[in-house]
C-alpha positions as CSV (number, residue, x, y, z in Angstrom):
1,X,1.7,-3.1,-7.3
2,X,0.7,0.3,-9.0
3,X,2.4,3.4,-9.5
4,X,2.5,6.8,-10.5
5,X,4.2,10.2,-11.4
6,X,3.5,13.0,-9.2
7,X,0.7,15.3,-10.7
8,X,0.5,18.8,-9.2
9,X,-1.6,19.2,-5.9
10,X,-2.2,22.0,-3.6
11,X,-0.3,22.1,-0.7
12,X,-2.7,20.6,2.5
13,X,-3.2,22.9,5.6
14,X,-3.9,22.6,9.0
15,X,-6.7,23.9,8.9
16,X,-8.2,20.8,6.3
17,X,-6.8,18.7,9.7
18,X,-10.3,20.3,11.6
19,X,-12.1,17.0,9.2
20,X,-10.4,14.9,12.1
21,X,-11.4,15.0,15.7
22,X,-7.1,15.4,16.3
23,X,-3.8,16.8,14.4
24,X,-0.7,15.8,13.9
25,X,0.7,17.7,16.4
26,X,-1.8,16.0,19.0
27,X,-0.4,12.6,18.5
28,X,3.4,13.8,18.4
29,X,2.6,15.7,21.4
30,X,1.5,12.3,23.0
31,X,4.3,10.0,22.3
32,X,7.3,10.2,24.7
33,X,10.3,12.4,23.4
34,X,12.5,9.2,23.1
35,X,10.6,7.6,20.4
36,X,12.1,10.1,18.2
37,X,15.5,9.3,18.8
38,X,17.4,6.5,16.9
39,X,20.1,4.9,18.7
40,X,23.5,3.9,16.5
41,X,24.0,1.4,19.3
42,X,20.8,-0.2,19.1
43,X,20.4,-0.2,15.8
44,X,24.0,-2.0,14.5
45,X,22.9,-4.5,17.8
46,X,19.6,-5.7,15.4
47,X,21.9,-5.0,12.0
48,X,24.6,-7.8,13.3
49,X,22.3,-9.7,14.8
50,X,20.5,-10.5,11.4
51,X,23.6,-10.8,9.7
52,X,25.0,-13.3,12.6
53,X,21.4,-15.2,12.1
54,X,21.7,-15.6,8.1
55,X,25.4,-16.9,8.5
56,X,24.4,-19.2,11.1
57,X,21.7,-20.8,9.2
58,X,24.0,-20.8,5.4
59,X,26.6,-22.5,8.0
60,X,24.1,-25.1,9.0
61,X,22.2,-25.8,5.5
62,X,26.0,-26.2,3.8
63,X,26.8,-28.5,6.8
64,X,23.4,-30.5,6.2
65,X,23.1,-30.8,2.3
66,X,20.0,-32.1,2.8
67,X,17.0,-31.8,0.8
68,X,15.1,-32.7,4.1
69,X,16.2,-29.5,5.1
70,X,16.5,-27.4,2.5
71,X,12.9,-26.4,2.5
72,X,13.0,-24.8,6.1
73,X,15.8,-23.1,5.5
74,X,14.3,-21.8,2.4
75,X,12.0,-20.2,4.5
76,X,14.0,-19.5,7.5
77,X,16.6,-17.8,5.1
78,X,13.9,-15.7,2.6
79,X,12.3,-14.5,6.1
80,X,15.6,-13.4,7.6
81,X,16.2,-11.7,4.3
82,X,12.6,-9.6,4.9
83,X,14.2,-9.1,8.1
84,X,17.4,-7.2,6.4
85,X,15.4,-5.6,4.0
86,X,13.3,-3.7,7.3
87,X,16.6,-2.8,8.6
88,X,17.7,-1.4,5.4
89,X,14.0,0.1,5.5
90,X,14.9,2.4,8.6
91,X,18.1,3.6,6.7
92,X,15.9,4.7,4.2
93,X,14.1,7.0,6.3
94,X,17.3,8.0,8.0
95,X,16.1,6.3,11.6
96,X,18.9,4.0,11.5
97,X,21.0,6.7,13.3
98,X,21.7,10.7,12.7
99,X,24.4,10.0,10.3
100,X,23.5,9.9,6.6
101,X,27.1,8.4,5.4
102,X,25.9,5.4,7.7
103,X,21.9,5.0,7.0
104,X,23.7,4.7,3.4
105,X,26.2,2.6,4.4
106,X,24.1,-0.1,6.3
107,X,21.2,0.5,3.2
108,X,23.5,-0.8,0.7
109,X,24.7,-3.6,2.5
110,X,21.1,-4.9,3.8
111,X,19.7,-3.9,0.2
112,X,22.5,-5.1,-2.3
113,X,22.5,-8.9,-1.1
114,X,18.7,-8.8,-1.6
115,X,18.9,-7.3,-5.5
116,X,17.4,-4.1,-4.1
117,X,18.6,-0.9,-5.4
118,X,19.0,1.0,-2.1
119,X,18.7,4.3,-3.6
120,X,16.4,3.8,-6.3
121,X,14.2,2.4,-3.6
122,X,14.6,4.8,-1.1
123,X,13.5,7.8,-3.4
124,X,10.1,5.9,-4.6
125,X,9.6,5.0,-1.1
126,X,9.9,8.7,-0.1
127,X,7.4,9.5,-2.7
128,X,4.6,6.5,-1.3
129,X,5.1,8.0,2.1
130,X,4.5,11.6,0.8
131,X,1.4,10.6,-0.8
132,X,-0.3,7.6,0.8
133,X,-4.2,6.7,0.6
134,X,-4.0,9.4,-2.4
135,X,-5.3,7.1,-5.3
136,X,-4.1,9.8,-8.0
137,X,-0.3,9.9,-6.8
138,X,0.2,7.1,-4.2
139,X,3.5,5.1,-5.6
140,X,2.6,1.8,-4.1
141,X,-0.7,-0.9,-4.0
142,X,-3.2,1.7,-5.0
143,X,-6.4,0.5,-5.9
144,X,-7.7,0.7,-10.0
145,X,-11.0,1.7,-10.6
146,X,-14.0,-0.5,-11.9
147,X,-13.4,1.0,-15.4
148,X,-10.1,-0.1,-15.7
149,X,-11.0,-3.4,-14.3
150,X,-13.7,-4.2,-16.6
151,X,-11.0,-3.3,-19.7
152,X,-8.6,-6.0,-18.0
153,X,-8.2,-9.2,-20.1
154,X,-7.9,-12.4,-18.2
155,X,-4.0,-12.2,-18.4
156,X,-3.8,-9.1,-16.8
157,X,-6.0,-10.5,-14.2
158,X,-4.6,-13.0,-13.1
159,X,-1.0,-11.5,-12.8
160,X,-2.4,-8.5,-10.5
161,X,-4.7,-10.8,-8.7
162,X,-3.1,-14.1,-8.6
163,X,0.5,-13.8,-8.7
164,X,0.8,-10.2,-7.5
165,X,2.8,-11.7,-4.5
166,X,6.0,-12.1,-6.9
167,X,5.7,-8.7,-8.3
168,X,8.3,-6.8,-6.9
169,X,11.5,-7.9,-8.9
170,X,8.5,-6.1,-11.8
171,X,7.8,-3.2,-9.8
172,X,11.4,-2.3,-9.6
173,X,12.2,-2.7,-13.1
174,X,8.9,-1.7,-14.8
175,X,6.9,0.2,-12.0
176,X,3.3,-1.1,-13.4
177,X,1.1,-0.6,-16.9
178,X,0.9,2.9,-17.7
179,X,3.4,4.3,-15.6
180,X,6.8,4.1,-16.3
181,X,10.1,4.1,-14.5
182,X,13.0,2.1,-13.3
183,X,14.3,1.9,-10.0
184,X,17.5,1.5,-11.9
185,X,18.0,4.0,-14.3
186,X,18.9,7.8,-13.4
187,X,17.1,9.0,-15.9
188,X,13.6,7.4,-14.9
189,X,10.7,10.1,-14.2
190,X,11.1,8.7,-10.1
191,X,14.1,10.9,-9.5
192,X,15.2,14.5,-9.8
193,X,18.3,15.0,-11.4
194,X,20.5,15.6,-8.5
195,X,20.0,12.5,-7.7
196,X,22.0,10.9,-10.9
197,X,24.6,9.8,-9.1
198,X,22.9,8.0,-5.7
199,X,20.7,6.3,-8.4
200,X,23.8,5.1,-10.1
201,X,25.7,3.8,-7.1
202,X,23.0,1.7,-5.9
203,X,22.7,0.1,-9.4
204,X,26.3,-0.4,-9.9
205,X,26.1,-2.0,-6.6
206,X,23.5,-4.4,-8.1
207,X,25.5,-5.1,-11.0
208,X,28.1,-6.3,-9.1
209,X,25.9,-8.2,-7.0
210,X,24.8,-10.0,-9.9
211,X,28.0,-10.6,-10.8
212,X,28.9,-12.5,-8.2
213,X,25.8,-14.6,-7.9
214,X,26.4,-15.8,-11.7
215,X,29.9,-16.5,-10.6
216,X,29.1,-18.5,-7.6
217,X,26.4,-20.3,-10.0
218,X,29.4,-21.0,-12.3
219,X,32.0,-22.5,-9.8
220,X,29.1,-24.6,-7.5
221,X,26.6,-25.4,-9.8
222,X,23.3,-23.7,-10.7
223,X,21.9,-26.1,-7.8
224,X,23.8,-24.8,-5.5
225,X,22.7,-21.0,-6.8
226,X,19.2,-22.4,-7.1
227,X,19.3,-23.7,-2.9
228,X,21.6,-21.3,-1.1
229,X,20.2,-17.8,-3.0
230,X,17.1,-18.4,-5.3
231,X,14.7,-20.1,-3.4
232,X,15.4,-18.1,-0.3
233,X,15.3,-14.8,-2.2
234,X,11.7,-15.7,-3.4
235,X,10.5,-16.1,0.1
236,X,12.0,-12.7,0.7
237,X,9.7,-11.4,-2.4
238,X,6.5,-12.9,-1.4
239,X,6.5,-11.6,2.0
240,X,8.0,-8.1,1.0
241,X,5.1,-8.0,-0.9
242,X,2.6,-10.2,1.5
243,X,3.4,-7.2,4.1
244,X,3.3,-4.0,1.9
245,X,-0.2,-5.3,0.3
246,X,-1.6,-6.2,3.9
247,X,-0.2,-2.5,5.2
248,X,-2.8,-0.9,3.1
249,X,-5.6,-3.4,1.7
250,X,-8.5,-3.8,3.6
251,X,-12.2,-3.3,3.1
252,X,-13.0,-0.6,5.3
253,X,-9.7,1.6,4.8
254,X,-10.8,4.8,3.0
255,X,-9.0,5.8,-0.1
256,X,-8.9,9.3,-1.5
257,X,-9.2,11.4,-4.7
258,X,-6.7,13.9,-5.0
259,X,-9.1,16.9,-4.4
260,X,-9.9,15.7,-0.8
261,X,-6.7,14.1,0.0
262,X,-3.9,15.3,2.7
263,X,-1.6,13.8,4.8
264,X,-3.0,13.0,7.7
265,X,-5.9,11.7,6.5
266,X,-3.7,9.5,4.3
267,X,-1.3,8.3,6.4
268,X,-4.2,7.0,9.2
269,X,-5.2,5.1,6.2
270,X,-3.2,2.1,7.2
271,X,-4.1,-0.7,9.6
272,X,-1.9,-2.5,12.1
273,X,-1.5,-6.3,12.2
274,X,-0.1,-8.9,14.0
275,X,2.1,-11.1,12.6
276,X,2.9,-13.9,15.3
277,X,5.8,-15.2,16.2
278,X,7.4,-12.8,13.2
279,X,7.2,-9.9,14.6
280,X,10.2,-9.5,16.7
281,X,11.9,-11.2,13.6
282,X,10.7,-8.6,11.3
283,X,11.2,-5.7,13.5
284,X,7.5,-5.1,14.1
285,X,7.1,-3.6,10.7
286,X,3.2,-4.7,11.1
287,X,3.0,-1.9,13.6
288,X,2.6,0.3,10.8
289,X,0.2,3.5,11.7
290,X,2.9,5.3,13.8
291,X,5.3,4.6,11.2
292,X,3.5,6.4,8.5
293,X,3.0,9.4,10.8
294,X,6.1,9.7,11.9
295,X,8.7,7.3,9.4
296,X,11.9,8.7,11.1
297,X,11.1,6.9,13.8
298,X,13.3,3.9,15.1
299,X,11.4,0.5,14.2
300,X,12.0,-0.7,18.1
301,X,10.1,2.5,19.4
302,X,6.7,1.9,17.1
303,X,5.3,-0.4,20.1
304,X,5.4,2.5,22.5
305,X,4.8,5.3,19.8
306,X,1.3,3.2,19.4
307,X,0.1,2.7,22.6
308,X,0.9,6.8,23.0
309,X,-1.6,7.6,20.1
310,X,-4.5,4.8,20.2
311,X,-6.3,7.1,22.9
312,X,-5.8,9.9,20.9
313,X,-6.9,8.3,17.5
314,X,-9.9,6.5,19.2
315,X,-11.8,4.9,16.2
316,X,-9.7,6.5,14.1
317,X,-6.8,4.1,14.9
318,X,-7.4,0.7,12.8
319,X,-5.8,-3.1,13.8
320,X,-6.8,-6.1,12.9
321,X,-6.9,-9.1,15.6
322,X,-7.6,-11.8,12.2
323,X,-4.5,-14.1,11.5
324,X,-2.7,-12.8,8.5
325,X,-3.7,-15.5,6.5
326,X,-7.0,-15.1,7.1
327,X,-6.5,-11.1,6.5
328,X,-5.2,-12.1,3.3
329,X,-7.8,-14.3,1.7
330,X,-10.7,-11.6,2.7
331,X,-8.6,-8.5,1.0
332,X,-7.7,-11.0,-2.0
333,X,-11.8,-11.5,-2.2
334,X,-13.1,-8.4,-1.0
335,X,-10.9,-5.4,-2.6
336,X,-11.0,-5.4,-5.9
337,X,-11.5,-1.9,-7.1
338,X,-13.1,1.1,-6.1
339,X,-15.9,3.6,-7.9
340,X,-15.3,5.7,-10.6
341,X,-16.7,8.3,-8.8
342,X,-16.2,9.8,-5.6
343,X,-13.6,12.0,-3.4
344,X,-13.4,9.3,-0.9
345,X,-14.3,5.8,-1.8
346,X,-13.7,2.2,-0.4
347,X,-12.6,-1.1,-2.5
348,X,-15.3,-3.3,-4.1
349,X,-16.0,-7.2,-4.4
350,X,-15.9,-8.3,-8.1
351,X,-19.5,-7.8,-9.5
């Protein structure tokens, strides 16, 4: 997972849009008014009903005690976790509801639980958002070029890709190699000044968090830490990152230097996917183009939001029908950097 501080670019212009057969203000133009609008209603429904869901199954695997079970609700518990943290996701981009104090509100207490720093996040987010498919200032899975590959040892190799699906605990203390900046610390290049004191909050937040988890370790046992919080929280991890990687690896996704880079260009540089029988438990967060054109949209409007702009989009609009797993094994083969050269350039097999 690769990031970067934000070099100076030139503002993009409508008129650069004329590259594409559509603007943005074709596809908002096609989506139905209501998409726009986040429901407080709606969205506490899905908030409580995760929370109801991740009680229900710490009620059942304390019941149980069983290391029979304990594996499936390792999983069932890391994935309702995910779940939280796409909940926590909407308050980010404040289409949870209209009101800031509660986006924050319901941010922190999806985020927290999960050791994520809710503001810390939020801010680096904004800046992935602002700058995605730009390989100069993206802030998240950007591809490295074949220079920098070829000067990779074997060690860091095999942590960015083989074990890059337990990265983000990394990501959000040490961003990546050669670009610094904690999700933690106020003082980090990520965030401006006046936002010292959100950065704080969420970390002191965190702290206390931790707090708590080494005193339940204390009073039930390190196995009873190492069941009821570790192992699901690692599930969480692989499929945070599973997802994200998945949102914006694949072959024939363009990626661009910054010269020839702006937004909309960027943000159609995504691909949709279907995840199963997750999806609804996830909040579709694989329907992922609309969401990066428009990320103040509510996560249950995406489905119709999509179905708006595919016409418009035509070829333009990318989904994969593969299984994810088989998604996976071809982007972990297939794209592994991308030229030295070149405004806009695709990812590379190993040579």
């Amino acid at each position: 997972m690769q990031l970067s501080t934000r070099p100076t670019r030139p503002t993009s212009s409508f008129s650069r849009e004329s590259e594409l057969p559509f603007t943005l203000k074709d596809l908002k133009d096609a989506i139905p008014n209501y998409c726009f609008e986040p429901s407080t209603q709606r969205s506490l429904a899905y908030f409580f009903l995760d929370i109801g869901v991740v009680a229900g199954l710490y009620a059942i695997a304390y019941s149980l005690n069983s290391w029979l079970f304990f594996p499936l609700f390792w999983l069932a518990q890391g994935t309702m976790f995910w779940a939280l943290f796409v909940i926590g996701h909407d308050c980010g981009h404040g289409s949870f509801s209209k009101h800031k104090w509660l986006n924050n509100l319901i941010g922190h207490l999806t985020h927290t639980p999960i050791l994520v720093p809710y503001h810390g996040w939020r801010i680096s987010h904004r800046t992935h958002h602002a700058n995605t498919g730009n390989i100069d200032t993206d802030e998240s899975w950007y591809p490295i070029s074949e220079d920098i590959y070829n000067e990779m040892g074997p060690v860091g190799r095999s942590i960015r890709f083989s074990l890059f699906l337990l990265a983000y605990p990394f990501y959000l203390f040490f961003r990546s190699p050669g670009r610094q900046g904690s999700h933690f610390l106020p003082s980090s290049p990520l965030f401006r000044a006046s936002e010292k004191w959100d950065v704080i909050t969420s970390t002191t937040c965190i702290v206390l968090f931790v707090g708590f988890l080494a005193g339940v370790g204390f009073v039930c046992g390190p196995l009873f830490l190492f069941n009821f919080y570790v192992m699901p929280y690692l599930v969480f991890v692989v499929w945070l990152d599973l997802v994200t990687y998945l949102h914006h690896t694949e072959a024939d996704i363009p990626w661009y230097r910054n010269d020839s880079w702006y937004f909309l260009k960027g943000a159609i540089s995504t691909i949709d996917r279907d995840y199963g029988i997750f999806n609804n438990i996830h909040h579709n967060i694989g329907t992922h183009v609309a969401h990066h054109l428009f990320l103040n949209m509510p996560h249950y409007h995406l489905k119709a939001a999509t179905a708006a702009i595919k016409p418009v989009m035509g070829e333009h609009f990318r989904e994969s029908k593969d299984s994810i797993w088989t998604s996976f094994w071809r982007a972990a083969r297939e794209c592994i950097y991308v030229p030295n050269e070149g405004q806009k350039v695709y990812y590379k097999k190993r040579s």
